[in-house]
MOPAC internal coordinates of N, CA, C and O (Angstrom, degrees):
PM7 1SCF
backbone

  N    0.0000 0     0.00 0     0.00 0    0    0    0
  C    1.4393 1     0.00 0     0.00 0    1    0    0
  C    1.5278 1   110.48 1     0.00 0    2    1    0
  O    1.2310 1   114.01 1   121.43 1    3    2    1
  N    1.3169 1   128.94 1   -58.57 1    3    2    1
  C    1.6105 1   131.30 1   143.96 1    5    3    2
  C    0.9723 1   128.96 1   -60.70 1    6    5    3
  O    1.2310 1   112.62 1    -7.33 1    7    6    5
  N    1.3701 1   131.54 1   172.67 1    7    6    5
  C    1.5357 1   143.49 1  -164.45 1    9    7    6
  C    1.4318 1   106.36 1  -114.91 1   10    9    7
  O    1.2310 1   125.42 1   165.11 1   11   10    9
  N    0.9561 1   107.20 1   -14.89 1   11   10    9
  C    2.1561 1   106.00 1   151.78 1   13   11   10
  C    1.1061 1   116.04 1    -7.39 1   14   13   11
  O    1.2310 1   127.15 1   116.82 1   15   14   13
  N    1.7398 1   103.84 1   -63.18 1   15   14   13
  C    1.9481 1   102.94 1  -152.02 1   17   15   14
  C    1.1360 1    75.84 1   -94.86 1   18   17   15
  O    1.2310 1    97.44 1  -160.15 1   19   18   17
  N    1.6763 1   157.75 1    19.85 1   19   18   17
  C    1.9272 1   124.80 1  -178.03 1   21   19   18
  C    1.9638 1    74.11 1  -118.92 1   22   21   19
  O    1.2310 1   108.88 1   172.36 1   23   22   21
  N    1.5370 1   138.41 1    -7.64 1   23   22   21
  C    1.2674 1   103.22 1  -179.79 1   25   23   22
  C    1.7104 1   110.31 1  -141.61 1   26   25   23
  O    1.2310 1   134.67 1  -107.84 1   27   26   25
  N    1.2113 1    89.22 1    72.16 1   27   26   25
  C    1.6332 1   114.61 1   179.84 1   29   27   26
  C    1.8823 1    97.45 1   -28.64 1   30   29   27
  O    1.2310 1   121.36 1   -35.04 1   31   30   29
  N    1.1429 1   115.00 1   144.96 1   31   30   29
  C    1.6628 1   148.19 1   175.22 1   33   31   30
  C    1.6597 1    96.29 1    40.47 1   34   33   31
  O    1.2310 1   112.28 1  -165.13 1   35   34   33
  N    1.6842 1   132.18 1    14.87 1   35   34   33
  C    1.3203 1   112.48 1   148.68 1   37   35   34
  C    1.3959 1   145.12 1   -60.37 1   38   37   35
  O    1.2310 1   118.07 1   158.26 1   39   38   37
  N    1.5025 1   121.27 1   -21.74 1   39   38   37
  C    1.5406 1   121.63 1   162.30 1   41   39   38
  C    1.3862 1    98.87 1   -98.52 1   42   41   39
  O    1.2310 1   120.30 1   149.01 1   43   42   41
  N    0.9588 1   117.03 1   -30.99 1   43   42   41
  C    2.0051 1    92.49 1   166.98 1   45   43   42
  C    2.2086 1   107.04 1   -43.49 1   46   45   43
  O    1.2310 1   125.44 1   127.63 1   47   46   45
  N    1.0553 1   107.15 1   -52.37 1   47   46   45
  C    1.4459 1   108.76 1   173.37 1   49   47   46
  C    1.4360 1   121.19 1   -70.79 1   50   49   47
  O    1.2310 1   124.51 1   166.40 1   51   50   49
  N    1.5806 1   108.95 1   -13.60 1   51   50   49
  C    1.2386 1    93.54 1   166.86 1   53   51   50
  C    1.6192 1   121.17 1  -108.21 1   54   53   51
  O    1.2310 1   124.06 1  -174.95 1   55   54   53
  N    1.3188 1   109.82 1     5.05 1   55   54   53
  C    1.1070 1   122.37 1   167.30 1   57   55   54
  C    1.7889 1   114.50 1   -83.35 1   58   57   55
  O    1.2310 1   130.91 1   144.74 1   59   58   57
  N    1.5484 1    96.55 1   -35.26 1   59   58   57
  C    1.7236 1    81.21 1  -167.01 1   61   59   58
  C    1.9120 1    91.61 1   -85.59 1   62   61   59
  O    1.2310 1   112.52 1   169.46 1   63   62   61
  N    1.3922 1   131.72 1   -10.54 1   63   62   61
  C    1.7785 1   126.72 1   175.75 1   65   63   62
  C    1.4752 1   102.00 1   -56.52 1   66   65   63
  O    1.2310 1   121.77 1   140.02 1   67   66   65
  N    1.7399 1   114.22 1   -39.98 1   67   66   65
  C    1.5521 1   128.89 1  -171.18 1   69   67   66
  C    1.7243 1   101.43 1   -79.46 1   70   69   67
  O    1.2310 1   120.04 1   158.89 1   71   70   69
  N    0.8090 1   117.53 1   -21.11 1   71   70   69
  C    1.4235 1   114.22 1  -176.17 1   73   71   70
  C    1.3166 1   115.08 1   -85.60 1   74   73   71
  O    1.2310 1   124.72 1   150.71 1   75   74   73
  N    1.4097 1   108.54 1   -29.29 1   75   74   73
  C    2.0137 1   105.28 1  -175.34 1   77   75   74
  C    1.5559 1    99.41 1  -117.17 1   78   77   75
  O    1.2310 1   123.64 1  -173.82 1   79   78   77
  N    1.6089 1   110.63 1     6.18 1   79   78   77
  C    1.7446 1    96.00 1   162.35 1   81   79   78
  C    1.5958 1    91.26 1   -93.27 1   82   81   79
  O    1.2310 1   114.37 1   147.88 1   83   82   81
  N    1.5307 1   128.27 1   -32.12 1   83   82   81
  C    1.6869 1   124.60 1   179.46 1   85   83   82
  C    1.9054 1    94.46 1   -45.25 1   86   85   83
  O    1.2310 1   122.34 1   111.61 1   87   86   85
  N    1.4297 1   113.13 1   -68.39 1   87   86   85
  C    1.6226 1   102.39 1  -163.04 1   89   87   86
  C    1.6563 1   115.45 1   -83.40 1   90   89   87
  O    1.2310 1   123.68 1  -159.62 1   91   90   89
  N    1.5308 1   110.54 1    20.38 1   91   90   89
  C    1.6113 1   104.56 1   152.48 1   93   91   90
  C    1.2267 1   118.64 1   -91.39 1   94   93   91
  O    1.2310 1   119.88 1   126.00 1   95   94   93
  N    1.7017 1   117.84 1   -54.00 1   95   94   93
  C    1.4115 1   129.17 1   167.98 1   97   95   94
  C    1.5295 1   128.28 1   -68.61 1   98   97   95
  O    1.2310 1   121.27 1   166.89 1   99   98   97
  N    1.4633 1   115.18 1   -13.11 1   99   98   97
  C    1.2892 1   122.30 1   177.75 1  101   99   98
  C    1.9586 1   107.88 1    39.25 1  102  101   99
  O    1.2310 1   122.23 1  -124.00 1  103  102  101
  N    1.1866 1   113.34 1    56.00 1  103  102  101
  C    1.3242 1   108.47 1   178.34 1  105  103  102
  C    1.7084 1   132.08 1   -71.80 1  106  105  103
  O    1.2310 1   113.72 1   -26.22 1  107  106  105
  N    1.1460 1   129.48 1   153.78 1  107  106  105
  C    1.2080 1   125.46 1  -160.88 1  109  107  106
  C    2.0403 1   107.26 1   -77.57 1  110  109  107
  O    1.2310 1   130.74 1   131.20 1  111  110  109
  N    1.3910 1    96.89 1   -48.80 1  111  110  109
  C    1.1549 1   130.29 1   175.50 1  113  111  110
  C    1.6152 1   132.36 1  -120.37 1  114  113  111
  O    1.2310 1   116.02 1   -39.86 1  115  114  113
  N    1.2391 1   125.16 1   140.14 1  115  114  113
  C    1.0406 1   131.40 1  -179.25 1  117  115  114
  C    1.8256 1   124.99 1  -149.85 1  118  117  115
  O    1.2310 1   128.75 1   -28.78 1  119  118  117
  N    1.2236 1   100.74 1   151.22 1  119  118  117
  C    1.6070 1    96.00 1  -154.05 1  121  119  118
  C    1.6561 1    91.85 1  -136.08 1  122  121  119
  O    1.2310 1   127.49 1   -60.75 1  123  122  121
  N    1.1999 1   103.18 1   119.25 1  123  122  121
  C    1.8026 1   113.76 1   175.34 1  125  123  122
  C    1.7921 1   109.05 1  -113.01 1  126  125  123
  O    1.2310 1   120.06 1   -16.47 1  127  126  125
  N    1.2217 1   117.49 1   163.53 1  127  126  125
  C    0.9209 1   134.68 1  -162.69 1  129  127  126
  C    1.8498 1   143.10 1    19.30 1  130  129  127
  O    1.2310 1   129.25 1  -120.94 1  131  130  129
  N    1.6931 1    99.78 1    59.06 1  131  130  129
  C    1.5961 1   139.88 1  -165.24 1  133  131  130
  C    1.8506 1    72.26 1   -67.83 1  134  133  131
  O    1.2310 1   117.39 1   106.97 1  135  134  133
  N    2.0637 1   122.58 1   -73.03 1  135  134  133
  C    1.1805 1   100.50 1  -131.44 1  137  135  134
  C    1.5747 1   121.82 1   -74.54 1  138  137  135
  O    1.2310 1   134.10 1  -167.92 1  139  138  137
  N    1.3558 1    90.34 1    12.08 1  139  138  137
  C    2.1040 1   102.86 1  -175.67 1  141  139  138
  C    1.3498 1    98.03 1  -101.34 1  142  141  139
  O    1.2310 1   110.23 1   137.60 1  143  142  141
  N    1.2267 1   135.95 1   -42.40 1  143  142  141
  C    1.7055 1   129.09 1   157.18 1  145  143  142
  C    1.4875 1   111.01 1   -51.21 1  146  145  143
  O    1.2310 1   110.90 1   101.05 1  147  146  145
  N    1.1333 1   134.73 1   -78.95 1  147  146  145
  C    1.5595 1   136.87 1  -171.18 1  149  147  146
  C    1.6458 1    98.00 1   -73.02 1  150  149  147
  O    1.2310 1   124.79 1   -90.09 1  151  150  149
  N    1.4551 1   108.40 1    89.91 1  151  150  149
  C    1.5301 1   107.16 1   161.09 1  153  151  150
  C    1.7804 1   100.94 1  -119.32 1  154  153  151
  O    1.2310 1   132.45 1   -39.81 1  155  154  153
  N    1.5281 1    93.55 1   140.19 1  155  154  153
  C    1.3634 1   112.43 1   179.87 1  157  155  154
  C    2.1440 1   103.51 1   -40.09 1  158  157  155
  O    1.2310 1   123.42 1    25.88 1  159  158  157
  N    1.2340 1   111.04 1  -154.12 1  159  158  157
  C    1.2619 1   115.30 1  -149.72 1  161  159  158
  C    1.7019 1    83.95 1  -101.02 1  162  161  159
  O    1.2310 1   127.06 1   134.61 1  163  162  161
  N    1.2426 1   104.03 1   -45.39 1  163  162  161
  C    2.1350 1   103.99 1  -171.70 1  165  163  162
  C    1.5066 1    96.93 1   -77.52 1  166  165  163
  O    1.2310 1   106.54 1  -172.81 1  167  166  165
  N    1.0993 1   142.63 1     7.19 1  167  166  165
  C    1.5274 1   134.39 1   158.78 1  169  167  166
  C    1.3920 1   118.81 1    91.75 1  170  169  167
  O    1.2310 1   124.78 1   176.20 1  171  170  169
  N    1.5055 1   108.42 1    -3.80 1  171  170  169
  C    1.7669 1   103.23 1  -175.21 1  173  171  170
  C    1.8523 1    92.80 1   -87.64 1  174  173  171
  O    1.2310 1   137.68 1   -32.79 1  175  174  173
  N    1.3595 1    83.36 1   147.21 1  175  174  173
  C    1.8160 1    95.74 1   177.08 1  177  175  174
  C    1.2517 1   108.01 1   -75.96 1  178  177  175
  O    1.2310 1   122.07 1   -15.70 1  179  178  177
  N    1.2968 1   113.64 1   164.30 1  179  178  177
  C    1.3241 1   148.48 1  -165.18 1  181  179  178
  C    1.4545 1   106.22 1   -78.31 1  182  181  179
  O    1.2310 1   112.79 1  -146.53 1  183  182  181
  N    1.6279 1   131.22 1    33.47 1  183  182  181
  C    1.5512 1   108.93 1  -179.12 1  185  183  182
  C    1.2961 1   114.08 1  -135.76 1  186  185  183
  O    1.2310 1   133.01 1   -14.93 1  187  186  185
  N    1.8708 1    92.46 1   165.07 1  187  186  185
  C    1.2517 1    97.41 1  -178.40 1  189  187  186
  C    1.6510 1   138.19 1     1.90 1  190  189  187
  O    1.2310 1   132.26 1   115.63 1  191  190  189
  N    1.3111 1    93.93 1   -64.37 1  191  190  189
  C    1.3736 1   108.84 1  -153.74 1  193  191  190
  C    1.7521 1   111.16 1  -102.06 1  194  193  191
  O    1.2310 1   127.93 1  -173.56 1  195  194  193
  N    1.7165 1   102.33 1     6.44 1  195  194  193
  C    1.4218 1   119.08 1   152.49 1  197  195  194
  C    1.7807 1   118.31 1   -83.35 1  198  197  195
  O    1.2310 1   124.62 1   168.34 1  199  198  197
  N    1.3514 1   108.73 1   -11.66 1  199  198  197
  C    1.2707 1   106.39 1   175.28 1  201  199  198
  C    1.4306 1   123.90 1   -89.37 1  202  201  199
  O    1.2310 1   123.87 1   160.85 1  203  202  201
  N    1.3952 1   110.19 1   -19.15 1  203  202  201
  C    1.5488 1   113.13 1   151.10 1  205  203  202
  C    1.6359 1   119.37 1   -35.83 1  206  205  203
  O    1.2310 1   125.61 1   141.43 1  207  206  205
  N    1.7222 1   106.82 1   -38.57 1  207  206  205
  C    1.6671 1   105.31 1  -150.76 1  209  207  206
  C    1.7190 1    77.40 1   -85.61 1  210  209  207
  O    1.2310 1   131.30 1   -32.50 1  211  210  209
  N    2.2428 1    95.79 1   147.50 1  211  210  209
  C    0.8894 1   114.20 1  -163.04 1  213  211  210
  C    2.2809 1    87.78 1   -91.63 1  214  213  211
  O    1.2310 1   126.92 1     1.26 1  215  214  213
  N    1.2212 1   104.29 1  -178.74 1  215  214  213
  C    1.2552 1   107.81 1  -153.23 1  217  215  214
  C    1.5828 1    95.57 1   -78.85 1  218  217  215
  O    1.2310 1   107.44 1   161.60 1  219  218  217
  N    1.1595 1   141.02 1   -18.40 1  219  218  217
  C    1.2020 1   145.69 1   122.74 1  221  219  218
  C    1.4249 1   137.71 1     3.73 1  222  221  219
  O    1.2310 1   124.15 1   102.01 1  223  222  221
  N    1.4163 1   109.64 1   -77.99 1  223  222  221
  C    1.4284 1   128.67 1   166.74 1  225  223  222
  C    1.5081 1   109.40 1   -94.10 1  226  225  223
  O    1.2310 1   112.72 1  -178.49 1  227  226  225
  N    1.8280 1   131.36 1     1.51 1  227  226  225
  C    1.1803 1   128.49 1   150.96 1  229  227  226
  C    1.5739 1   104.47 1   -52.14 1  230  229  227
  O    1.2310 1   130.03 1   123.88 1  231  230  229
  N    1.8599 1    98.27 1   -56.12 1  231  230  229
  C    1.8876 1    84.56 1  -176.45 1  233  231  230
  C    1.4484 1   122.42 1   -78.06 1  234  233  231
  O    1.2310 1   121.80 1   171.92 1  235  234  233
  N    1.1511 1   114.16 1    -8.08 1  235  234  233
  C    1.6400 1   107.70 1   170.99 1  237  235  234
  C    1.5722 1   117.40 1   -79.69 1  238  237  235
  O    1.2310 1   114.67 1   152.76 1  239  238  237
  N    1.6209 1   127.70 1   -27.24 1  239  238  237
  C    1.0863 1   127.90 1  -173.74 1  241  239  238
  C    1.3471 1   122.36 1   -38.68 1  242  241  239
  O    1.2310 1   123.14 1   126.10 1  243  242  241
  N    1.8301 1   111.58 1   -53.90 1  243  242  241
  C    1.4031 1   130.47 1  -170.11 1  245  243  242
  C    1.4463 1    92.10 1   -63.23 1  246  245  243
  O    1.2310 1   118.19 1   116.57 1  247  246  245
  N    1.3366 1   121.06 1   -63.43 1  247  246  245
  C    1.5985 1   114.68 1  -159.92 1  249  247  246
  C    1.5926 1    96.20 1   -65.35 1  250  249  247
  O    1.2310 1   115.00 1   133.95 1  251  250  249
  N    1.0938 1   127.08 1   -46.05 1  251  250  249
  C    2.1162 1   106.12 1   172.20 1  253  251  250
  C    1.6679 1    95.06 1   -42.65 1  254  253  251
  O    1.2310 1   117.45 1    96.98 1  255  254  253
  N    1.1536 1   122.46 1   -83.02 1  255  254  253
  C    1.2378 1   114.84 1  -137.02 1  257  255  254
  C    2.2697 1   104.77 1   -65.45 1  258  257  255
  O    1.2310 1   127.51 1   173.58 1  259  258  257
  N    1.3268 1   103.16 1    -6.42 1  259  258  257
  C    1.4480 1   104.20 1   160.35 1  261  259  258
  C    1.2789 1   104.33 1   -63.41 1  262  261  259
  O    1.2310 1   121.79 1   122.54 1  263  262  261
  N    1.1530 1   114.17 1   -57.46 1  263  262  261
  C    1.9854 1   111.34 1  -154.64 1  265  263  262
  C    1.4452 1   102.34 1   -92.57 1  266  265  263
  O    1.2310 1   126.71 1   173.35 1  267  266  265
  N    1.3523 1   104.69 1    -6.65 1  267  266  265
  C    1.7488 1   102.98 1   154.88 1  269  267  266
  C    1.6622 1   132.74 1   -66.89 1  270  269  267
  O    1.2310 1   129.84 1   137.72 1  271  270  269
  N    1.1777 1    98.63 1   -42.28 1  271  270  269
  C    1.9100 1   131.00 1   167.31 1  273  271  270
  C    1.5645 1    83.47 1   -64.20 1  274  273  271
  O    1.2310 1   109.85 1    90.99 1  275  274  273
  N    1.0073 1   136.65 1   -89.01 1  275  274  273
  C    1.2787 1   126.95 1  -130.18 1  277  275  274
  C    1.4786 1    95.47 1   -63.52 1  278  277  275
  O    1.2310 1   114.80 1   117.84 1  279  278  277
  N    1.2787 1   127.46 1   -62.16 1  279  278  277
  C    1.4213 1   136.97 1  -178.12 1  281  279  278
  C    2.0697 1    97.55 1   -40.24 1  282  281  279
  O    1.2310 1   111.18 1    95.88 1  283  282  281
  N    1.0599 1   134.21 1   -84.12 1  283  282  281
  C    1.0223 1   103.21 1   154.19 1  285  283  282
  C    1.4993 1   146.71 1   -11.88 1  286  285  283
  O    1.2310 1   115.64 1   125.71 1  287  286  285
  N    0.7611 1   125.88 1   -54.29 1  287  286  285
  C    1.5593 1   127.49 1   163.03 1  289  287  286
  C    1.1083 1   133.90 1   -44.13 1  290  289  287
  O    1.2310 1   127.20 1   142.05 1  291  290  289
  N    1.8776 1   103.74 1   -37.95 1  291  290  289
  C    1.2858 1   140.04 1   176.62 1  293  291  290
  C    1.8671 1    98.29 1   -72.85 1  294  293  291
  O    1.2310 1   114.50 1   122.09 1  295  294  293
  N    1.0962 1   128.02 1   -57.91 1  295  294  293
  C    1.5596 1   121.92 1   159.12 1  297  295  294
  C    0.9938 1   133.82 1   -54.85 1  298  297  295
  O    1.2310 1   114.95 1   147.85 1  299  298  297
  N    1.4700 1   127.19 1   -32.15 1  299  298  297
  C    1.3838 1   129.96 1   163.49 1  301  299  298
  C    1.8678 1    83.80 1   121.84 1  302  301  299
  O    1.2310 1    99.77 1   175.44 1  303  302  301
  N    1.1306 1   154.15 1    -4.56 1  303  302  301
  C    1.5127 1   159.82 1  -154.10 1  305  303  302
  C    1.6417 1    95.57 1   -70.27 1  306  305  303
  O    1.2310 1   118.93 1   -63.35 1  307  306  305
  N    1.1364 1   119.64 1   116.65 1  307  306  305
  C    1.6694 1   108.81 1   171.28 1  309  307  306
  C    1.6468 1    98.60 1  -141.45 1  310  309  307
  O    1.2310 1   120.10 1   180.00 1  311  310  309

């Protein structure tokens, strides 16, 4: 259901970046995953590595990942 098992020792790295900005800033509060709740109006999330896509394949992204879901659905893949 996550991308855990397709990207072996990536939240280990993003856990230990979160761990030594936690004991520089010592923050009171902290708030994870804003950019998968607040998605613009066409539904692609808010990250990094969506800002690569040129404004082009910004508007094609959402409609892949529609007819991606559906095709899934069509297999039974959840």
């Amino acid at each position: 259901m996550l991308e855990g098992e397709s990207r072996p020792g990536h939240f280990r790295g993003v856990s230990t970046v979160v761990s030594k900005l936690f004991n520089l800033v010592q923050p009171d509060v902290a708030c994870f995953g804003e950019k998968t709740i607040s998605k613009p109006k066409n539904g692609l999330a808010l990250s990094s590595r969506n800002g690569y896509l040129t404004s082009a394949e910004r508007k094609q992204a959402p409609l892949l990942y529609k007819e991606m879901k559906k095709l899934a659905e069509k297999i039974s893949i959840r």
